[in-house]
Phi, psi and omega in degrees: 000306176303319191272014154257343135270008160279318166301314176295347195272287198281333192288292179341276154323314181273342165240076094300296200306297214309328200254029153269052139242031174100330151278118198272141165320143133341132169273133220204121184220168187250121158257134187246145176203190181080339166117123177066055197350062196284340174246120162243157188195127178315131170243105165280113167255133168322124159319307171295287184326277158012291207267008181280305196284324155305336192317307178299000177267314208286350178269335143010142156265315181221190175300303193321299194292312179302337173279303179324321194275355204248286173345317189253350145315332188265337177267001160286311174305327216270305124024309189267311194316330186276007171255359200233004180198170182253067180278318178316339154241044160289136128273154188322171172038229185225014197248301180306349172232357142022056194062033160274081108057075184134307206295146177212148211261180180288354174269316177283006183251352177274301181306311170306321181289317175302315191279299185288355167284285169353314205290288185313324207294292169314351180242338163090053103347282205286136178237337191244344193242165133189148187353126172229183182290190180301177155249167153193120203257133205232115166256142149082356150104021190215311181262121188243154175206144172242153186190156187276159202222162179214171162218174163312182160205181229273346203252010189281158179296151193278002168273004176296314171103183194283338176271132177312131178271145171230151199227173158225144172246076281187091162249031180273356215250333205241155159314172176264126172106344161281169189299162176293180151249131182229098160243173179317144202280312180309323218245281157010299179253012162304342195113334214279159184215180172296112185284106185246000000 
């Protein structure tokens, strides 16, 4: 029994050591695609990349500048997710990519934006925001959309005003690798939308 928890002790220790040169594990998030995430497939991103790309959330000044900066962050993952997977050849919206092998409709661009919100969230990417489950907004009782949502938090600057703000981070509008659209939550389910 002591020589298998002794064995068991150093294999602990011995893959720690391994990653004492400095190299952090790989970061590993599920990307969905095919329509309805009817297909998923595991995504690594290198731990330096990874961190290359929060860097720029971590230069942010208030809430405003981390949502400018979280846009073009999420069409950067989305950008590395597309060498590892065929999300690359998503186009904005549901038309233009049309049983093309990688398109994805707003329930994989919700889900996929959220596991990557989440991510950053858990890496202390957000200083200003944080996460929320998906939204969806249902007009005429048939056509529906979805998108992943973050708010304010309590540490935001007051022009945020005192009540938590909620946005949608909405990459269904854009090609895979352009920046998200990031509007009001409010405004989101008025219908407004982005001109794209």
């Amino acid at each position: 029994m002591k020589r298998a928890l002794l064995a068991f002790c150093l294999l602990v220790l011995l893959s720690h050591a391994a990653r004492a040169d400095g190299k952090r594990e790989p970061i590993n998030v599920d990307v969905c695609f095919n329509y309805g995430c009817v297909t998923q497939w595991q995504v690594q991103f290198e731990a330096a990349r990874f961190a290359e790309v929060l860097k720029t959330l971590h230069e942010a000044q208030n809430a405003e500048e981390e949502r400018a900066r979280l846009a073009i962050v999420i069409g950067q993952l989305y950008r590395l997710a597309a060498e590892q997977t065929p999300i690359g050849n998503d186009r904005g919206g549901n038309y233009e990519d049309a049983g093309v092998w990688g398109r994805m409709d707003c329930i994989d661009h919700s889900t996929t934006t959220s596991r990557f919100l989440r991510l950053i969230e858990a890496q202390g990417g957000l200083r200003w925001h944080r996460v929320l489950e998906p939204v969806r907004r249902m007009r005429f009782f048939v056509l529906q959309h979805y998108s992943a949502a973050i708010e304010t938090i309590e540490n935001a600057p007051k022009e945020e005003s005192a009540a938590a703000q909620k946005y949608v981070v909405d990459s269904w509008f854009r090609d895979n690798g352009e920046p998200a659209v990031i509007l009001p939550l409010e405004e989101w389910m008025k219908g407004n939308e982005p001109d794209v």
